[in-house]
Gaussian input, Z-matrix of N, CA and C with variables (Angstrom, degrees):
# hf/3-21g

backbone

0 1
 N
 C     1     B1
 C     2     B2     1     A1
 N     3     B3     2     A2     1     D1
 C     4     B4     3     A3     2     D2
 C     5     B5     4     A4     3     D3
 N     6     B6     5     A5     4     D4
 C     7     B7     6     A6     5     D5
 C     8     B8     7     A7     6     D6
 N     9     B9     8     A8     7     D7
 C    10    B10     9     A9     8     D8
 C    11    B11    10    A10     9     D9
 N    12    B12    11    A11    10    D10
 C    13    B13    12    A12    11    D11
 C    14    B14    13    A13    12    D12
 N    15    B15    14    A14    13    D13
 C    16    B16    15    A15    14    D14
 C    17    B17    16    A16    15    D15
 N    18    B18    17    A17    16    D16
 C    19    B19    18    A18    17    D17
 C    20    B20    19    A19    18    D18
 N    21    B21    20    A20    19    D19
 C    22    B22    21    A21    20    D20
 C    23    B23    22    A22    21    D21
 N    24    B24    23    A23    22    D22
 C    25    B25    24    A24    23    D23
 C    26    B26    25    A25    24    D24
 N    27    B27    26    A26    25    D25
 C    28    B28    27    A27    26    D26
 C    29    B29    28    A28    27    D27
 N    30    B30    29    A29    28    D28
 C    31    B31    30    A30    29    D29
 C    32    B32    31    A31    30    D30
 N    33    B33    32    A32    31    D31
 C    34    B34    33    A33    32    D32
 C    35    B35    34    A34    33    D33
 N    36    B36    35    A35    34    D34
 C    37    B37    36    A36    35    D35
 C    38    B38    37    A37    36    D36
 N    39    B39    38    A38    37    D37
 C    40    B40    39    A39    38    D38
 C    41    B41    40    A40    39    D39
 N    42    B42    41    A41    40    D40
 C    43    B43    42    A42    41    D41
 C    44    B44    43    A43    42    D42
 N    45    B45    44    A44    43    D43
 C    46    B46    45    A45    44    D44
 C    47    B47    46    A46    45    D45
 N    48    B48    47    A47    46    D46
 C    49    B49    48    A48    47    D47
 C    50    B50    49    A49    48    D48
 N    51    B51    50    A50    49    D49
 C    52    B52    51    A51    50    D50
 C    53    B53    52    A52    51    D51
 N    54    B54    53    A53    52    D52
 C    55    B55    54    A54    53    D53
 C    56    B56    55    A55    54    D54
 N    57    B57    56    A56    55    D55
 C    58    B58    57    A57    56    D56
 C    59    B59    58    A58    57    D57
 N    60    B60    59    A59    58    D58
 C    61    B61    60    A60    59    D59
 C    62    B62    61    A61    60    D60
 N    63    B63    62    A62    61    D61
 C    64    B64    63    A63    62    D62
 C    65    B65    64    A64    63    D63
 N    66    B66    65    A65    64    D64
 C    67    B67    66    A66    65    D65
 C    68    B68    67    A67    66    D66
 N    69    B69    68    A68    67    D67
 C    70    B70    69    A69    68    D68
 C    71    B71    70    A70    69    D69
 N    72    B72    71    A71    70    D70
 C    73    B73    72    A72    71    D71
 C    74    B74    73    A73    72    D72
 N    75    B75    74    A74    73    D73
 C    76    B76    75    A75    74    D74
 C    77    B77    76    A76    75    D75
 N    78    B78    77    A77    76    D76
 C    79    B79    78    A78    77    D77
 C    80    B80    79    A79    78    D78
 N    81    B81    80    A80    79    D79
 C    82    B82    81    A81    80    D80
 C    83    B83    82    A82    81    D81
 N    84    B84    83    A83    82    D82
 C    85    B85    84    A84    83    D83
 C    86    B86    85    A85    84    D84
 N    87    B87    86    A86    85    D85
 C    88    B88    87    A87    86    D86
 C    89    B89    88    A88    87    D87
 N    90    B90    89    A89    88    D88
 C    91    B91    90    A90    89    D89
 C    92    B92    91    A91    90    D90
 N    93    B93    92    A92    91    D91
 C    94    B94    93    A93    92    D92
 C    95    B95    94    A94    93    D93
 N    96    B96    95    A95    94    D94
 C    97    B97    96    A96    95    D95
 C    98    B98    97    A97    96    D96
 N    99    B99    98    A98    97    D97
 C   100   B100    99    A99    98    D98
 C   101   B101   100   A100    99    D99
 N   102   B102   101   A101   100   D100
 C   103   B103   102   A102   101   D101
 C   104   B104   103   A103   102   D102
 N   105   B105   104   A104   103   D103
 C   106   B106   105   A105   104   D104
 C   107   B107   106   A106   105   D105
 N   108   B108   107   A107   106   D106
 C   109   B109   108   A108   107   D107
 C   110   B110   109   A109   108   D108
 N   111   B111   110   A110   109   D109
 C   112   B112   111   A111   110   D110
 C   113   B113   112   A112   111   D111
 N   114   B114   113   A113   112   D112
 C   115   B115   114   A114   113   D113
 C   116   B116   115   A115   114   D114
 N   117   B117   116   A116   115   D115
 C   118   B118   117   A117   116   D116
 C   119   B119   118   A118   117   D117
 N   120   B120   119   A119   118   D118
 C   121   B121   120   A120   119   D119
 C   122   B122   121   A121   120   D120
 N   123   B123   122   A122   121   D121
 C   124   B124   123   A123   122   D122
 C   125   B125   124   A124   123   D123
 N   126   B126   125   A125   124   D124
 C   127   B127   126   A126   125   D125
 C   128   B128   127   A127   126   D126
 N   129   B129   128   A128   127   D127
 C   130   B130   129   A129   128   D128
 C   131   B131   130   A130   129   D129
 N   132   B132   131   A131   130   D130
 C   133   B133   132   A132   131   D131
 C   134   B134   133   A133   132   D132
 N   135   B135   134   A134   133   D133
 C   136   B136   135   A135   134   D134
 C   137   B137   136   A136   135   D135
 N   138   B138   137   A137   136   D136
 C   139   B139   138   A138   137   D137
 C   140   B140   139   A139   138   D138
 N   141   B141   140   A140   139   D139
 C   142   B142   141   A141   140   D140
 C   143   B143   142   A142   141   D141
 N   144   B144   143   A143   142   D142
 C   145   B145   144   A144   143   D143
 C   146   B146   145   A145   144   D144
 N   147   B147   146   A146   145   D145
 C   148   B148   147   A147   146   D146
 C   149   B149   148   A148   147   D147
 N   150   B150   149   A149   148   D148
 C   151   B151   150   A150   149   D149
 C   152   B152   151   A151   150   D150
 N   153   B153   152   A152   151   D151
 C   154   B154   153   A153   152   D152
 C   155   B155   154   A154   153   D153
 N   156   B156   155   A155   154   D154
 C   157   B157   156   A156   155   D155
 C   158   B158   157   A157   156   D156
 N   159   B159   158   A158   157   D157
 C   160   B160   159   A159   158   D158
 C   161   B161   160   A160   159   D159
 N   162   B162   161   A161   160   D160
 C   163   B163   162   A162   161   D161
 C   164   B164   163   A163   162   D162
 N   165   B165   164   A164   163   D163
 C   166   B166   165   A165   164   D164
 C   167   B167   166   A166   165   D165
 N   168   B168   167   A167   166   D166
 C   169   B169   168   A168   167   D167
 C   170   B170   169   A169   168   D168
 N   171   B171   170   A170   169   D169
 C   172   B172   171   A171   170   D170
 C   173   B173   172   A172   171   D171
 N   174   B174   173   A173   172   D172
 C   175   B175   174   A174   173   D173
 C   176   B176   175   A175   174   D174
 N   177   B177   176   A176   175   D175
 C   178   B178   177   A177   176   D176
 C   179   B179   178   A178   177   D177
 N   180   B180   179   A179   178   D178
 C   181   B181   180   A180   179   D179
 C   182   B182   181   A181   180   D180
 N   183   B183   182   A182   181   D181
 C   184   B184   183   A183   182   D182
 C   185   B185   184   A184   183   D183
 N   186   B186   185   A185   184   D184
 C   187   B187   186   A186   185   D185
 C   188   B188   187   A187   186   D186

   B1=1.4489
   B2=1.5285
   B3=1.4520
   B4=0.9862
   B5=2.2153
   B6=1.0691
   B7=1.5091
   B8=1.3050
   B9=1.3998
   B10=1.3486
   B11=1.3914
   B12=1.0184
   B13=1.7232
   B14=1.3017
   B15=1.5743
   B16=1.4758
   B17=1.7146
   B18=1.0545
   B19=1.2754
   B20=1.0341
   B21=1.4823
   B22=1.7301
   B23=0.9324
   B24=0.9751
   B25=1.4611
   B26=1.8387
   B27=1.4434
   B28=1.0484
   B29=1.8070
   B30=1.5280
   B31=1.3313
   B32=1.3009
   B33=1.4627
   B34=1.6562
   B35=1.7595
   B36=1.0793
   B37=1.5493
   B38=2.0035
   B39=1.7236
   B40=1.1536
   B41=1.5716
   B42=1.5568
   B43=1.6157
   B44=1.2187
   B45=1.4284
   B46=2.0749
   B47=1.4401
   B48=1.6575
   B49=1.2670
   B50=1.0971
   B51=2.0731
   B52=1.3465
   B53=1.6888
   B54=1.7345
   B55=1.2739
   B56=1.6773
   B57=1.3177
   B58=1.6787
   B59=1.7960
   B60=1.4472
   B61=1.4081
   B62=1.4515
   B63=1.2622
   B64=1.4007
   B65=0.8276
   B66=2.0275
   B67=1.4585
   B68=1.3429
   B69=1.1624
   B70=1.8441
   B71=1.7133
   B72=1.2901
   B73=1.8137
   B74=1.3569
   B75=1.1780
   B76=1.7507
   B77=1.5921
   B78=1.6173
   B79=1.3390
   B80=1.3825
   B81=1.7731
   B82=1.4464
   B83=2.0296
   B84=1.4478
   B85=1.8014
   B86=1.8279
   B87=1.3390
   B88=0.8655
   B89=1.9846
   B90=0.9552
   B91=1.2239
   B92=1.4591
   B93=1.4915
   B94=0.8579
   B95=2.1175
   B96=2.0103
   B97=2.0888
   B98=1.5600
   B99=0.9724
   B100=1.5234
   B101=1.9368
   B102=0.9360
   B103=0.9774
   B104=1.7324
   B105=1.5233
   B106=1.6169
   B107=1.3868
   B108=1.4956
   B109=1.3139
   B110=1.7241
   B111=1.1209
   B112=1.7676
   B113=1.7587
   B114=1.1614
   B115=1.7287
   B116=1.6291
   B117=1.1293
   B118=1.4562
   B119=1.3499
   B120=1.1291
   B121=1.5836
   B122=2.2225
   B123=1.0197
   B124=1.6479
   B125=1.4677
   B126=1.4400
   B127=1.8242
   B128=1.3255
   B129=1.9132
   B130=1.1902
   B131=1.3539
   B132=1.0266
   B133=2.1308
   B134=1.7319
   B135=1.6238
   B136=1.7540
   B137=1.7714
   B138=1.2815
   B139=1.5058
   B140=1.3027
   B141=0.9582
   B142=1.5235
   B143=1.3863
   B144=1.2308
   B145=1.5131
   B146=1.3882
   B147=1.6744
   B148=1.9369
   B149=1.1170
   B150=1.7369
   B151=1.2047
   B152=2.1290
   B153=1.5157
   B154=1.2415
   B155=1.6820
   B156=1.2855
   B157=1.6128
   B158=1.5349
   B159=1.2545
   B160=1.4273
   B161=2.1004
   B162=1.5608
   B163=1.2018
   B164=1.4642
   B165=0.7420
   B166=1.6841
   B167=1.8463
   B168=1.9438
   B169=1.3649
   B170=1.6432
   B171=1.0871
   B172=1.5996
   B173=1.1514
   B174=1.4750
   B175=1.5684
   B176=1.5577
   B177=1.2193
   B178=1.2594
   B179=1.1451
   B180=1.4440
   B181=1.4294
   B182=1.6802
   B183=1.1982
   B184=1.6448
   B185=1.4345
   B186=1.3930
   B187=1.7678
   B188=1.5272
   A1=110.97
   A2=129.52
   A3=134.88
   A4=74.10
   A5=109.81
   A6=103.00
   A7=120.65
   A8=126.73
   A9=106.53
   A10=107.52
   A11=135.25
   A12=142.66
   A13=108.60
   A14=120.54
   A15=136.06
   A16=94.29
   A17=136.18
   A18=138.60
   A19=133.72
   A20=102.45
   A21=107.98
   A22=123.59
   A23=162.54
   A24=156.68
   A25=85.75
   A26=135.69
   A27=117.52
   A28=139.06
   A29=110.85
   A30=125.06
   A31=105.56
   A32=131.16
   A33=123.86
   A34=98.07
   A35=123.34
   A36=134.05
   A37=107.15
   A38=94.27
   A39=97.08
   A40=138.18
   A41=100.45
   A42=120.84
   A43=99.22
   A44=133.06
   A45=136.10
   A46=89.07
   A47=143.23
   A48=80.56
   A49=102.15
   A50=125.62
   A51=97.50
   A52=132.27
   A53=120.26
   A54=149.72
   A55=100.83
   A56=99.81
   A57=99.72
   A58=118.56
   A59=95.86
   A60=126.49
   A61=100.26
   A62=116.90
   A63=128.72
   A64=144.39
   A65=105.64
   A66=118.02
   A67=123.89
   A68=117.19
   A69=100.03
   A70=92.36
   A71=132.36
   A72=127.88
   A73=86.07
   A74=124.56
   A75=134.02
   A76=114.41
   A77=95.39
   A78=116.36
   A79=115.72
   A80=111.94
   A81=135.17
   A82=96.58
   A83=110.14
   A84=101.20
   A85=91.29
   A86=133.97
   A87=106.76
   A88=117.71
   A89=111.47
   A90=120.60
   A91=117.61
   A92=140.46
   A93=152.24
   A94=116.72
   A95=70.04
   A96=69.02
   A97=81.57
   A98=138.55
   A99=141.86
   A100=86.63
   A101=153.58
   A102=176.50
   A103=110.76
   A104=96.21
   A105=104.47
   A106=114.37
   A107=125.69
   A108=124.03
   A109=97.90
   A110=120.82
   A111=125.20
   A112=74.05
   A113=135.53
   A114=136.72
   A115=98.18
   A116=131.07
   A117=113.48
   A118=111.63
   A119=134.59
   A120=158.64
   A121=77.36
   A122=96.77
   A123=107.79
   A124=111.83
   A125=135.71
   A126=126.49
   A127=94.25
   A128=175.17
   A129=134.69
   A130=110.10
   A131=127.96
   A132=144.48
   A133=72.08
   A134=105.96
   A135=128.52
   A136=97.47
   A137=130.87
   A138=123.09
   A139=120.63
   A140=122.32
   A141=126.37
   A142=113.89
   A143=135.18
   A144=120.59
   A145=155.83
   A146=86.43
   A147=113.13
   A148=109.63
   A149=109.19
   A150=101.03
   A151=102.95
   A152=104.97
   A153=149.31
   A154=103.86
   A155=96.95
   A156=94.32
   A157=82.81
   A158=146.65
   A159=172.21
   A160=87.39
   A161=114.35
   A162=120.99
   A163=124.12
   A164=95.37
   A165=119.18
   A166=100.92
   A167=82.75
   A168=70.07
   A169=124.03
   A170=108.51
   A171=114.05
   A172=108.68
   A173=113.92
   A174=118.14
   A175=125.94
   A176=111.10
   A177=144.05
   A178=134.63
   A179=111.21
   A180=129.01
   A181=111.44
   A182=106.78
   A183=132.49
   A184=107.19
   A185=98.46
   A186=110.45
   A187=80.84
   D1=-31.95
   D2=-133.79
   D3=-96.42
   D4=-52.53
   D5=175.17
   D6=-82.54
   D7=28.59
   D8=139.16
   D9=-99.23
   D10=-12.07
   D11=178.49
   D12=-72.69
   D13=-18.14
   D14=-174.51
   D15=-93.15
   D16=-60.97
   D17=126.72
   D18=33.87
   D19=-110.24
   D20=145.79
   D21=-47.31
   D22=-50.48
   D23=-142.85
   D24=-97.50
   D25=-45.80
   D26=167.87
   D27=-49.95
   D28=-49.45
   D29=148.82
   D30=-42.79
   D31=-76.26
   D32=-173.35
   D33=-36.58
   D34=-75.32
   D35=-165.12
   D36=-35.23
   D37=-63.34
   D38=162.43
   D39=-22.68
   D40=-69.34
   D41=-175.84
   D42=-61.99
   D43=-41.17
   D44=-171.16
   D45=-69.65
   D46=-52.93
   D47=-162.56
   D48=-118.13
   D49=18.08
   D50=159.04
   D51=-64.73
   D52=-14.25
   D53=162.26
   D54=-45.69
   D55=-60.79
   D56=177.85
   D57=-45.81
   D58=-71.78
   D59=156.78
   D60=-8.64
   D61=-98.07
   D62=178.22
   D63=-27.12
   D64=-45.51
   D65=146.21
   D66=-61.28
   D67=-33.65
   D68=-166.24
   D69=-90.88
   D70=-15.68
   D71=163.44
   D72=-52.22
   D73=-95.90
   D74=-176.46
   D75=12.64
   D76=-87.76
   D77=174.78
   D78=-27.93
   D79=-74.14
   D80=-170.89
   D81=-50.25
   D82=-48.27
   D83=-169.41
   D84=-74.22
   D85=-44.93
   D86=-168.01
   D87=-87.29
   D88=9.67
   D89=156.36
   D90=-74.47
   D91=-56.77
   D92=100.69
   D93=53.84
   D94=-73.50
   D95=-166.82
   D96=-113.83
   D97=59.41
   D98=158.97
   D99=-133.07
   D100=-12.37
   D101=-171.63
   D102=-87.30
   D103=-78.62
   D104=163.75
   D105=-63.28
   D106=-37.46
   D107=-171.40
   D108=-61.99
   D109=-31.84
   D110=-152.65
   D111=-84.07
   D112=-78.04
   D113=-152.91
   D114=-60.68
   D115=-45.79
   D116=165.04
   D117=-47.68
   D118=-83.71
   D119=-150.11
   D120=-48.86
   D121=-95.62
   D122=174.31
   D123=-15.25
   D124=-73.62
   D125=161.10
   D126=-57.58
   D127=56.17
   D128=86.39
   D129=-74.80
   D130=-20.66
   D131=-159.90
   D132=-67.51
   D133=-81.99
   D134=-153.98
   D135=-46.10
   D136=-52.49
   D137=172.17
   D138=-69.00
   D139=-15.65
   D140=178.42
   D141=-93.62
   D142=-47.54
   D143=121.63
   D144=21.60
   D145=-88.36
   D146=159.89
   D147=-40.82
   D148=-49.19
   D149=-133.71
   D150=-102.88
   D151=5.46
   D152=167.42
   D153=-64.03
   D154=-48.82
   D155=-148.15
   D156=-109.62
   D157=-52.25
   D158=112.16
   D159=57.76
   D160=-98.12
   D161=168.75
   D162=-6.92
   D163=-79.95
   D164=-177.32
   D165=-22.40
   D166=-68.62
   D167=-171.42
   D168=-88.06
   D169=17.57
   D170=170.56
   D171=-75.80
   D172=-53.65
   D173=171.14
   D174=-22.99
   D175=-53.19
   D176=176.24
   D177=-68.13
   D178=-23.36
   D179=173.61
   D180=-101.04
   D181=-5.26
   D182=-171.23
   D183=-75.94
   D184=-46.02
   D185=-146.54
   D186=-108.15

């Protein structure tokens, strides 16, 4: 008896921290591509911008 209680309590142990496990993988990948999503988004912002302000002064350097 005394090892199936060793048992259980092993499975229970198991499942806590593969649950843990899983969550903090989770977090870390979706940190990750919220991460990449921000540095993409940020180089189209930064060229779109440039290319905003860019003209103007070509114009100007033209003439």
């Amino acid at each position: 008896m005394s090892r199936t209680v060793w048992t259980v309590l092993g499975v229970i142990a198991a499942v806590v921290i593969a649950w843990v496990l899983v969550d903090v993988v989770f977090s870390v990948v979706w940190f990750l591509v919220k991460a990449v999503i921000v540095l993409i988004v940020a180089a189209v912002v930064f060229f779109v911008l440039r290319a905003l302000v860019r003209p103007s002064d070509r114009d100007s350097v033209g003439r």
